[in-house]
C-alpha positions as CSV (number, residue, x, y, z in Angstrom):
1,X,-20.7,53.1,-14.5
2,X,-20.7,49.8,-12.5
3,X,-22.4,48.9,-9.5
4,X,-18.9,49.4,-7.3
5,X,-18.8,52.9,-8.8
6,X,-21.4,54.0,-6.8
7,X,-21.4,55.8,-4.1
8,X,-23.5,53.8,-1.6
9,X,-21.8,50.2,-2.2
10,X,-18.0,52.3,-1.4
11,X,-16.4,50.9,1.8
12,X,-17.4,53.7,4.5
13,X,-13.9,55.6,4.7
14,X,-14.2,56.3,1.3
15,X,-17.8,58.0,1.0
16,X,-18.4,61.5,0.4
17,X,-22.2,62.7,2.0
18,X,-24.0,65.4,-0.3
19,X,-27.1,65.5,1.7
20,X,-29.7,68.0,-0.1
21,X,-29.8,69.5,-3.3
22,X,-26.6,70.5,-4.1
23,X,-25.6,70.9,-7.0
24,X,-27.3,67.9,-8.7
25,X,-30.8,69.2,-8.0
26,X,-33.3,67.8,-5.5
27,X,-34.1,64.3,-7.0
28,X,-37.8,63.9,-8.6
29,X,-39.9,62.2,-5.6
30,X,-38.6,64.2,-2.8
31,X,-39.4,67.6,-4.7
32,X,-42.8,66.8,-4.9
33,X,-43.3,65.7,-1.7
34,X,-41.8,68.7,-0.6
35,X,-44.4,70.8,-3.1
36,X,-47.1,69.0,-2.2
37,X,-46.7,69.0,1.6
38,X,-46.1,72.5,1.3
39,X,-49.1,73.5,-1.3
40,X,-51.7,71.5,1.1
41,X,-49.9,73.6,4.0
42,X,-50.7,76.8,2.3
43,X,-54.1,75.6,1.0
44,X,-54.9,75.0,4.4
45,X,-53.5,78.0,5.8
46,X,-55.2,80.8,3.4
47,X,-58.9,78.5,2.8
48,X,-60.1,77.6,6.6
49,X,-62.9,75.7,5.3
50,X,-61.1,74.1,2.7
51,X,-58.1,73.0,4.8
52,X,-60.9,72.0,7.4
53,X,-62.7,69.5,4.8
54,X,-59.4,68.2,3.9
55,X,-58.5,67.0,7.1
56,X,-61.3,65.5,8.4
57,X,-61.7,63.4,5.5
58,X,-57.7,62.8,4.9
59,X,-55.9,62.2,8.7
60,X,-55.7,58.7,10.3
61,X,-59.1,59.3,12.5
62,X,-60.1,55.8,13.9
63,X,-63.0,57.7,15.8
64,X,-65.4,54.5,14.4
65,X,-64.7,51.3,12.7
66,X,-65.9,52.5,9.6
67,X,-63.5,55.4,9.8
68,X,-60.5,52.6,10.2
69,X,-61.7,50.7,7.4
70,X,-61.2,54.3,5.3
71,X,-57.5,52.5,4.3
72,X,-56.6,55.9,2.2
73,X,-56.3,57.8,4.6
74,X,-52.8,56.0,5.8
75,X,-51.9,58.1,2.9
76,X,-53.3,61.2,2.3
77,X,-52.7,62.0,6.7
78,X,-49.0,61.9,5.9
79,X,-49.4,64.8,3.5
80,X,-51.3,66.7,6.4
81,X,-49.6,69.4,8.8
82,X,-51.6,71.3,11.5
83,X,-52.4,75.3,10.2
84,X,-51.4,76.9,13.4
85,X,-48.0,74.9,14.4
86,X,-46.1,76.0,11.4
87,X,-42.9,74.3,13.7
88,X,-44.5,70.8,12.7
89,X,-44.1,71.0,9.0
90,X,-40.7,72.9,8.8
91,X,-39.0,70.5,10.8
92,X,-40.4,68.0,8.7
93,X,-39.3,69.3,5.0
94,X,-36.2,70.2,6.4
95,X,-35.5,66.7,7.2
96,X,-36.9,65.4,3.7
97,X,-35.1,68.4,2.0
98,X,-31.6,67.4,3.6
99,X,-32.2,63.1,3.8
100,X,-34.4,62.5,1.5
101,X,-32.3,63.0,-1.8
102,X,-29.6,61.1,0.0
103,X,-31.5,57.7,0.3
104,X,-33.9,58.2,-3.2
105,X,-30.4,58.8,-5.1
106,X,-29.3,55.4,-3.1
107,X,-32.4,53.6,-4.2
108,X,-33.8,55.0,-6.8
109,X,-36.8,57.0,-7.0
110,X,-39.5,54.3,-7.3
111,X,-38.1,52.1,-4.2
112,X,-37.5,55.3,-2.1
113,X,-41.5,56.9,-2.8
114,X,-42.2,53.2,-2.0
115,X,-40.6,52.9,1.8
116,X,-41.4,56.5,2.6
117,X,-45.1,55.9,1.8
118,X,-44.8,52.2,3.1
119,X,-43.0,53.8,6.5
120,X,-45.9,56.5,6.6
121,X,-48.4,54.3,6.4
122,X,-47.0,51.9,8.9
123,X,-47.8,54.4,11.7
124,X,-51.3,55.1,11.1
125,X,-51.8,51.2,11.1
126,X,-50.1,50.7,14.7
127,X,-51.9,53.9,15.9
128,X,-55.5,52.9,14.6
129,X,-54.6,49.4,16.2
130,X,-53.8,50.6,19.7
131,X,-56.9,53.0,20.1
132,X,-58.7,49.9,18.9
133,X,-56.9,48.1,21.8
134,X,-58.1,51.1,23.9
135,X,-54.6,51.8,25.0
136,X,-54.7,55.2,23.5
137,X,-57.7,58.1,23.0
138,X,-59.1,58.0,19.1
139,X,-58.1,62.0,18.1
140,X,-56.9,63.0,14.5
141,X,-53.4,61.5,13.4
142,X,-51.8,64.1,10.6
143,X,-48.0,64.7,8.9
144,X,-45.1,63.2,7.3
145,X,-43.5,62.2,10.7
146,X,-43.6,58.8,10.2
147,X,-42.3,58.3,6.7
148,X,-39.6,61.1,7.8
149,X,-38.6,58.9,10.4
150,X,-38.1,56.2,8.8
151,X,-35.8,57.7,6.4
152,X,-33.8,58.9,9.2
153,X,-34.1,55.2,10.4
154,X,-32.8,54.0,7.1
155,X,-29.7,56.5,6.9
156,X,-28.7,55.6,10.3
157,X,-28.5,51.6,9.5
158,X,-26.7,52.2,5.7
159,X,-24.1,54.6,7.9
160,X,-24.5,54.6,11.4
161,X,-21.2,56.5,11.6
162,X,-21.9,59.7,9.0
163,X,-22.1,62.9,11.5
164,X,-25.2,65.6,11.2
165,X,-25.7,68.6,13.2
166,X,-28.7,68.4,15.7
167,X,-30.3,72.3,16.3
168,X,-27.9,73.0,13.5
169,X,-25.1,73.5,16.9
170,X,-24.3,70.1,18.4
171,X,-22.7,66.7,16.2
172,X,-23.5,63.6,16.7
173,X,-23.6,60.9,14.2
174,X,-26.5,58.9,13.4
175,X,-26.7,56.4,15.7
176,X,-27.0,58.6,18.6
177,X,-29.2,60.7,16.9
178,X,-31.9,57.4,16.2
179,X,-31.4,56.7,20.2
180,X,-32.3,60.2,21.0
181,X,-35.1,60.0,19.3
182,X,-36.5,56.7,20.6
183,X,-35.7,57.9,24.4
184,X,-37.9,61.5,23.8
185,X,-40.3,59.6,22.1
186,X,-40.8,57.1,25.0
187,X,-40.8,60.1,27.4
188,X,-43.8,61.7,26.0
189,X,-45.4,58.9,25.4
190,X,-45.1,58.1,29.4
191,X,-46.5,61.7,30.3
192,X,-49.2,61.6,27.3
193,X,-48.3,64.0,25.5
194,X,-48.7,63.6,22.0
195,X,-49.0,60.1,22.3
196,X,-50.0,59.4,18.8
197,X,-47.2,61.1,17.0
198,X,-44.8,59.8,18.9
199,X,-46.5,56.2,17.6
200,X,-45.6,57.2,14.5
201,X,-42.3,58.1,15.2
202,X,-41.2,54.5,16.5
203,X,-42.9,53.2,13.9
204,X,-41.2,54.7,11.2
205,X,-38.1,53.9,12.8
206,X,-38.6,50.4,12.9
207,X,-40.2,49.9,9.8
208,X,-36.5,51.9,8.3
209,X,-34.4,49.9,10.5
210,X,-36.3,46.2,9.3
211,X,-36.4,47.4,5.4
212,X,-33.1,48.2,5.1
213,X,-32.0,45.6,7.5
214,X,-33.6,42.8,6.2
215,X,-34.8,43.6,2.5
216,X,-31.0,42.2,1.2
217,X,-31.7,39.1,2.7
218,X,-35.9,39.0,1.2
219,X,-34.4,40.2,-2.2
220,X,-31.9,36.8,-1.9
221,X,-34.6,34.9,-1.3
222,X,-36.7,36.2,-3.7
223,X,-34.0,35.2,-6.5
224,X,-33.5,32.0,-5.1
225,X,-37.4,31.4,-5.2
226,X,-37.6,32.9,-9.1
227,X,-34.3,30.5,-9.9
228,X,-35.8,27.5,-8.3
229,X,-39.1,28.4,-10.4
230,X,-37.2,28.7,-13.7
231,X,-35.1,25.2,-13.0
232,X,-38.7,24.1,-12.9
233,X,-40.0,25.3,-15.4
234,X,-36.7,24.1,-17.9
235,X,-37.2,20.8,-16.4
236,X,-40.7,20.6,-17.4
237,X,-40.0,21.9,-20.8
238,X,-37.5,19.2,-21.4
239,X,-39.6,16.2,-20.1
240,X,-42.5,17.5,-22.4
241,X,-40.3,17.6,-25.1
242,X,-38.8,13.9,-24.7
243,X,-42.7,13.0,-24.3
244,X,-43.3,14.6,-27.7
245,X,-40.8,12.9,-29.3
246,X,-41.3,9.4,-28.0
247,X,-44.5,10.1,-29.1
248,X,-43.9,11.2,-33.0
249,X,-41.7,7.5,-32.2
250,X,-45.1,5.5,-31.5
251,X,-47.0,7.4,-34.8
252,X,-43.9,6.1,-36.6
253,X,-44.0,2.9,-35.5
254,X,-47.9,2.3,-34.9
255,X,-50.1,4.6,-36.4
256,X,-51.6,7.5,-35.1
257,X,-54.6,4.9,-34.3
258,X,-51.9,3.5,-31.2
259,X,-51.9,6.6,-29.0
260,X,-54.1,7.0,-26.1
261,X,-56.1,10.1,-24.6
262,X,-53.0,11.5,-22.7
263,X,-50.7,11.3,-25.6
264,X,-53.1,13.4,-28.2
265,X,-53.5,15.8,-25.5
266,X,-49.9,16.1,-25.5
267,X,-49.9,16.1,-29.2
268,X,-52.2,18.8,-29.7
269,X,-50.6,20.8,-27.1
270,X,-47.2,20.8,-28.9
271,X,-49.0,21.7,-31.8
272,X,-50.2,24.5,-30.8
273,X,-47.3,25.7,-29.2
274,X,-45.5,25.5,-33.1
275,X,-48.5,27.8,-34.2
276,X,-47.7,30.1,-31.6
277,X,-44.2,30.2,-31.9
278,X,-43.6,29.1,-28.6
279,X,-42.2,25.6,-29.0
């Protein structure tokens, strides 16, 4: 199958949205996200103490600078949902459940575990940075919120036009559905309330809007800088190899006796490239 085969690369008329599992089967990295988000949840739920120890030593708490220097936990806190507002996590999996396969069948498993960790993590950083600006209270930061939103971030740029169902009741496409976000996330940030999640929640947004935006253009770049490195590289191989030869010239003509320091180096370099095999 080529690259135009695909579903994502299709012009936008022609694309047919399978969010879910469906029939192909929930893809590998969103399935144990969803089983491990949902075993911590229950381990949590059933062990007080256990689920107690877990979180204090796994959410984003930048309580001290010590604590903030504690860099895992910008991961382990996104695998974390409060015990007593089962809401939290539901809405969460069910948003993983139903986007997640869409954009890690797009990607590819390894890039997708990559941005959602990457947008996860992103939201502890900013958070940990503003209480250390004193602009919000240090408290315990926990749940996949962040990473979440950046998938729905990163759905919304790749088709800002494909339609979901908010409540399960009202349509709207995806576009709309970012900007509603963003506005009730500004709103309780205004009144306080939950002013650290809904960090996260921007974040994750922006970090899904700038990868997805801007990672064609780094991943250009990034070939023109490895093409530019490999002109290099056959540049230098070819000037080495006229050096050698002018130089097996000289023995010829002169005697091994005639070559200076720089030309045995040379010498002895291309012979041990020949004993190598990599002449």
């Amino acid at each position: 199958m080529g690259i135009y085969d695909r579903d994502y690369v299709r012009p936008e008329h022609e694309q047919h949205y399978a969010m879910g599992g469906g029939v192909r089967g929930i893809p590998p990295v969103v399935k144990w996200l969803l089983i491990i988000n949902l075993t911590v949840y229950i381990i949590a739920k059933l062990v007080p103490d256990l689920g107690n120890y877990i979180y204090y030593y796994g959410s984003v708490l930048p309580e001290s600078f010590f604590k903030m220097l504690q860099i895992w936990r910008l991961v382990t806190y996104q695998f974390l949902h409060d015990p007593s507002n089962i809401f939290h996590i539901v809405f969460n999996m069910m948003v993983l459940y139903f986007m997640g396969p869409f954009v890690e069948r797009a990607w590819g498993s390894r890039a997708f575990l990559k941005f959602y960790l990457i947008a996860g993590a992103a939201g502890g950083v900013v958070y940990t940075f503003l209480v250390l600006l004193r602009i919000l209270p240090a408290g315990i930061m926990m749940g996949a919120s962040g990473a979440i939103y950046g998938v729905v971030a990163a759905i919304a740029v790749m088709f800002p036009r494909m339609k979901v169902l908010l409540y399960g009741i009202i349509p709207m496409t995806m576009v709309w559905l970012v900007a509603l976000i963003v506005i009730m996330s500004l709103l309780f940030i205004a009144s306080g309330i939950n002013a650290g999640g809904e960090v996260a929640h921007l974040t994750g947004l922006a970090v899904g809007f700038l990868y997805v935006k801007y990672k064609p253009w780094y991943t250009q770049w990034r070939m023109e800088r490895q093409k530019g490195a490999w002109i290099r590289k056959i540049e230098q191989e070819r000037n080495f190899h006229s050096e050698v030869d002018r130089i097996l010239d000289k023995i010829k003509r002169d005697g091994i006796g005639s070559l200076n320091k720089r030309e045995k180096e040379i010498l002895q370099e291309a012979t041990r490239r020949e004993q190598n095999g990599t002449a």
